[in-house]
C-alpha positions in Angstrom: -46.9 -44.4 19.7 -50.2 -46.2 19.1 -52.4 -46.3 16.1 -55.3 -45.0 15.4 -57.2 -45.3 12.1 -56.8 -41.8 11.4 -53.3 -40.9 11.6 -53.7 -37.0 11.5 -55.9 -37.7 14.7 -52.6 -39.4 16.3 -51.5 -37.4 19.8 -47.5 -37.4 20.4 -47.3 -40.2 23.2 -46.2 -39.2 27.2 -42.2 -40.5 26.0 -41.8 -37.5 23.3 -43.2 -35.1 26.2 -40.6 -36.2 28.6 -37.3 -36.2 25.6 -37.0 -39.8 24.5 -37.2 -41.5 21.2 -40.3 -40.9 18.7 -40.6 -44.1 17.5 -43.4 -45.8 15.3 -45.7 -48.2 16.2 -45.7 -51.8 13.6 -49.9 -50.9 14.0 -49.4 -47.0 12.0 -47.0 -48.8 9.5 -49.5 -51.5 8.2 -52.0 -48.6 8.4 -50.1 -46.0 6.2 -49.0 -48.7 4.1 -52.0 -50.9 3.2 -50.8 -53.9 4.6 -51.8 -56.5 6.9 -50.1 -55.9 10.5 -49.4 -59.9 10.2 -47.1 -59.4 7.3 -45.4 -56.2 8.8 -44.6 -58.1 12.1 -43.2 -60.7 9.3 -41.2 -57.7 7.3 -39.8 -56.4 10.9 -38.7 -59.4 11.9 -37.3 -60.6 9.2 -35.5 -56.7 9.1 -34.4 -57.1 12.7 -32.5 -60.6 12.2 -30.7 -59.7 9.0 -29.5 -56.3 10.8 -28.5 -58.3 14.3 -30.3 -56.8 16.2 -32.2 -57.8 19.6 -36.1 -57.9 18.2 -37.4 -57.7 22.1 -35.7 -54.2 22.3 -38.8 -52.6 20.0 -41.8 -55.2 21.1 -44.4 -53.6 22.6 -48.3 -54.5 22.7 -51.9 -52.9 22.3 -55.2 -53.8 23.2 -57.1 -55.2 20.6 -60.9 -54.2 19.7 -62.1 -57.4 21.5 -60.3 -56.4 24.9 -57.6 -58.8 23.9 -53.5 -57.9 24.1 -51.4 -58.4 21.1 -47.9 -57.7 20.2 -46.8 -55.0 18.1 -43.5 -53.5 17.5 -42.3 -49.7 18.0 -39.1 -48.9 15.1 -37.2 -45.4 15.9 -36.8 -43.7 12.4 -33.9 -45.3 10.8 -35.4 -48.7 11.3 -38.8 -47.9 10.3 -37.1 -46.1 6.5 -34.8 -49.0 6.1 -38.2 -51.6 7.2 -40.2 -49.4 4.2 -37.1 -48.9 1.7 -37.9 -52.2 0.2 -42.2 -51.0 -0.2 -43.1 -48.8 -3.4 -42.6 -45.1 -3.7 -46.0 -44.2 -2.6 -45.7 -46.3 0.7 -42.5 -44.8 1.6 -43.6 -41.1 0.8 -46.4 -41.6 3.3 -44.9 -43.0 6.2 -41.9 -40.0 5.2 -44.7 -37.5 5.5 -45.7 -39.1 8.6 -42.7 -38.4 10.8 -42.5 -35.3 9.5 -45.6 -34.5 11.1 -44.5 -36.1 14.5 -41.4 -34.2 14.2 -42.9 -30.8 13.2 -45.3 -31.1 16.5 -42.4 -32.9 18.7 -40.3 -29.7 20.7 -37.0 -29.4 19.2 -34.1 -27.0 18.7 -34.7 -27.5 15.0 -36.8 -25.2 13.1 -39.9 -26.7 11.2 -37.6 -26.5 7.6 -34.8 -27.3 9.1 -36.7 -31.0 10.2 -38.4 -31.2 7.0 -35.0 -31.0 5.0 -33.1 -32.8 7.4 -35.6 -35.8 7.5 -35.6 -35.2 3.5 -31.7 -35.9 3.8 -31.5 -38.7 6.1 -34.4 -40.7 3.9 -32.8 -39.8 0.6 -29.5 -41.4 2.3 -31.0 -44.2 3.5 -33.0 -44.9 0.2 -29.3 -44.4 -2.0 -27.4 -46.6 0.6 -30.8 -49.6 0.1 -30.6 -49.2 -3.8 -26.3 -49.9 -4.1 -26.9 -52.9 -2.0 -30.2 -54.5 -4.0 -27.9 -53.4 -7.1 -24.6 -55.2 -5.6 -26.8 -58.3 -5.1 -27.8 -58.4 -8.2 -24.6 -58.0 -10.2 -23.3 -60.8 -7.7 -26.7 -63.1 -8.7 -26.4 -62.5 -12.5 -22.9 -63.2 -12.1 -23.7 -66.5 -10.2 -25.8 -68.2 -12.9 -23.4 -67.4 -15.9 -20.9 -68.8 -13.9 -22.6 -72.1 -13.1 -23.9 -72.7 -16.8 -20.0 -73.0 -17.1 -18.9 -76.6 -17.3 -15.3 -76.5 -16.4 -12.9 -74.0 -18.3 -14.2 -72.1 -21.5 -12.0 -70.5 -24.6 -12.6 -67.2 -25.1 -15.3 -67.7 -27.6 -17.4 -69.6 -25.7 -16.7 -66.9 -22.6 -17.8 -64.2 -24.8 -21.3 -66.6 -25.6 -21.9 -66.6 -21.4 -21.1 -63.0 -21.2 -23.5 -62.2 -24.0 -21.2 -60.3 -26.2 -18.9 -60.8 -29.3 -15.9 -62.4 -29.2 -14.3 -60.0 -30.6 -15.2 -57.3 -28.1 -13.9 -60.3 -25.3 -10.8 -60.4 -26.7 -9.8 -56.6 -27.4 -11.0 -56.2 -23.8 -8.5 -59.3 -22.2 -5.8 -57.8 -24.3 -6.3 -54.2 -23.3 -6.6 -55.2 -19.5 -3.5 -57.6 -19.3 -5.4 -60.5 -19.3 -3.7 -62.3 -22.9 -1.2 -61.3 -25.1 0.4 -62.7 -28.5 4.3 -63.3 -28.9 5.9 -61.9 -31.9 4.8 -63.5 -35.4 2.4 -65.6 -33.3 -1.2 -65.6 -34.4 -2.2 -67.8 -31.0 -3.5 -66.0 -27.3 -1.8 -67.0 -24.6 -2.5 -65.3 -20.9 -0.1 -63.4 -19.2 1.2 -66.0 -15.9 0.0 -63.6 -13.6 -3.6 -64.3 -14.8 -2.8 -68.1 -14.4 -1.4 -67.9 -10.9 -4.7 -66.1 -10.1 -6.3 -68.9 -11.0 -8.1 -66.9 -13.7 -6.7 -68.7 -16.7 -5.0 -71.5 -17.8 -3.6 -73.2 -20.8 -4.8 -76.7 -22.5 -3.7 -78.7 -25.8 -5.7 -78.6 -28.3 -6.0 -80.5 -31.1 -7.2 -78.2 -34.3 -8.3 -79.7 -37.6 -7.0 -77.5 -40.7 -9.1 -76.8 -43.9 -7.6 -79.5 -45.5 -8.1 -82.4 -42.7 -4.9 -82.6 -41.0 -4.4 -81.8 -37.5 -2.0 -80.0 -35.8 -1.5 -79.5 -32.0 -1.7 -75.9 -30.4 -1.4 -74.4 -27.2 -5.0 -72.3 -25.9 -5.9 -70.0 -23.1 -8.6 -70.9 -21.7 -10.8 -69.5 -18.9 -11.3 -70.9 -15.9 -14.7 -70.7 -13.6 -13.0 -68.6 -11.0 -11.9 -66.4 -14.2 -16.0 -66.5 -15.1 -17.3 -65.2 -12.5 -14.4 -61.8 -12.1 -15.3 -61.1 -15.8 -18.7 -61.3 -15.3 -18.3 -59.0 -12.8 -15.7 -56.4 -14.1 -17.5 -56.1 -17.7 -21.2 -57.6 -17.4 -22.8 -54.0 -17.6 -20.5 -53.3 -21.0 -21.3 -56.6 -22.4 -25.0 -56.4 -21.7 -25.2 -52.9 -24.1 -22.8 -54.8 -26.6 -25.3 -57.7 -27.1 -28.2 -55.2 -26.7 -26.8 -53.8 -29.7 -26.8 -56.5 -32.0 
């Protein structure tokens, strides 16, 4: 489907007319969106490597005002939503309302509502399914740069400081989870083995300085940078409102 500079003066191209794929043209998406056709080529191609697939499959060219042939690419509708998923809300509306339109004028077995609410559905889906992965990377970012401000294994305290929550709130939550544990008449941590074989914790000597100035030697969980980065992960969004609330 070509472009035009006035989209509700776009005709349905020969392919819908014979029963094969509507698809979009790289040309109507720069137009609905506001956006260079330069930088959507750039977009789709950059779309088209992450997702595997062979970019030659949707080239396609148009004839230029000065006579001249350039290359343009034609999406099918999931790749043109998932292309748009990462624009604003008011770009994504509009090229939404635009297939609608194709699809209310294309011949179908479908009823005019029955499109609208299925396309309604499938870009709803496809929107969800975009925000859990930008989400997932993002945990898996904030996680990353706790864990490398970590300079080989931590005790809980200073865990609870690169979380950015209380200390106290670190340990009643590795004590809760089976993460440490105290023996009988024991005021020290230690973490369960299991933990430890995981790689997650381990245990140092430490030499602690007493009120008075004499020392004594004691045995201290500590957690490792493998343990970091799982805690960040499993409690970040808890921590984050515990330090909020400070």
């Amino acid at each position: 489907m070509n472009m035009v500079q006035q989209p509700s003066r776009v005709n349905l191209p020969a392919a819908v007319a014979a029963g094969e794929a509507l698809t979009m043209s790289s040309r109507e998406i720069a137009d609905l969106c506001e956006k260079n056709h330069a930088d959507v080529l750039r977009d789709i191609r950059v779309m088209l490597e992450q997702l595997e697939e062979v970019a030659s499959k949707f080239a396609g060219n148009y004839i230029a005002a000065n006579g001249k042939q350039n290359p343009c690419f034609n999406l099918p509708k999931d790749l043109t939503l998932t292309l748009v998923a990462g624009y604003n809300v008011v770009l994504r509306k509009r090229i939404i309302d635009r297939w609608l339109e194709l699809e209310s004028r294309r011949p179908a077995s479908l009823s005019g509502p029955q499109l609208m609410a299925a396309a309604l559905i499938e870009a709803d889906a496809t929107m969800r399914a975009q925000a859990a992965k930008i989400e997932a990377m993002a945990a898996d970012v904030e996680a990353h740069e706790r864990l490398i401000r970590a300079d080989g294994s931590l005790n809980i305290t200073e865990t609870a400081k690169n979380l950015q929550m209380r200390p106290k709130d670190l340990f009643d939550w590795l004590s809760h989870n089976g993460w440490i544990y105290r023996r009988t008449g024991s005021t020290n941590w230690l973490g369960f083995q299991s933990k430890c074989n995981q790689g997650l914790l381990e245990h140092k000597i430490t030499t602690v300085t007493r009120a008075d100035g004499s020392e004594k030697i004691t045995e201290q969980v500590r957690v490792t940078a493998k343990g970091l980065s799982v805690l960040a992960k499993l409690i970040f969004p808890t921590a984050k409102l515990i330090g909020g609330a400070q």
